[in-house]
N, C-alpha and C positions, 0 to 999 in steps of 0.2 A: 342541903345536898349530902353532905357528908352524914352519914347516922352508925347507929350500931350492926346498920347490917355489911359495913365494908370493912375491908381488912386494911392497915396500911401494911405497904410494898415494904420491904427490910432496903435499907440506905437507898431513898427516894422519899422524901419527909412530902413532896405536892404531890406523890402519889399512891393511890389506893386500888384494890381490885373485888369488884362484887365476887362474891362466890358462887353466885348463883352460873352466871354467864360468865365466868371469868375474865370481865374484860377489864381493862387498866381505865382508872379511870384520873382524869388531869383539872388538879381542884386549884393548882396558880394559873389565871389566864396569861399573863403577862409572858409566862416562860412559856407556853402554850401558842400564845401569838406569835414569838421569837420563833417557834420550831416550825411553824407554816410560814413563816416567812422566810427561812434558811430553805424550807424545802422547797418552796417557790421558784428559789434563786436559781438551786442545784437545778432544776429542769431549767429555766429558763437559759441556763449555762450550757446544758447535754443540748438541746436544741439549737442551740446556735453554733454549737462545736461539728452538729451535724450538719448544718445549713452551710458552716465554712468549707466543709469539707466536700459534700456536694458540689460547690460551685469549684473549689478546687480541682479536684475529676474532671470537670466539664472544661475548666479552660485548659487542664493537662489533653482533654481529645483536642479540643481545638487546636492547641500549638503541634501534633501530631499530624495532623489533615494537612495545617498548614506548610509543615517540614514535607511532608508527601510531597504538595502542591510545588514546589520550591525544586524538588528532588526532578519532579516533569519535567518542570520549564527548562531546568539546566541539561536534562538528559536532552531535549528538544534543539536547543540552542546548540549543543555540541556537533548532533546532526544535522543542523542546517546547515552547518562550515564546507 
């Protein structure tokens, strides 16, 4: 994989960059699988920080409706007297 035609990256010793296409290229798997797996995490984190907070929203309208619903009955009640 690695030949004369890559460059290494200056203080990044696993990694190198073709010159042609300049793109980095990652010769330790091990630290390679560690980064997809941190970057994994990171989404499976933001997603779920979204999913709490969506549901949060939802049950904040619901207890709103419900304080509405409450705010009736008692304005009702008062008028019945």
């Amino acid at each position: 994989m690695i030949n004369n035609q890559v460059l290494k990256v200056r203080d990044h010793p696993t990694l190198y960059r073709d010159p042609n296409s300049k793109a980095i290229l990652v010769v330790d798997q091990p630290s390679r699988q560690n980064y997809i797996n941190q970057r994994t995490l990171a989404q499976k984190t933001v997603s779920s920080s979204e999913s709490l907070r969506n549901e949060m929203l939802g049950m904040k309208q619901e207890l709103s409706e419900l304080k509405e619903m409450l705010h009736i009955l008692i304005s009702q009640s008062k008028t019945d007297k």
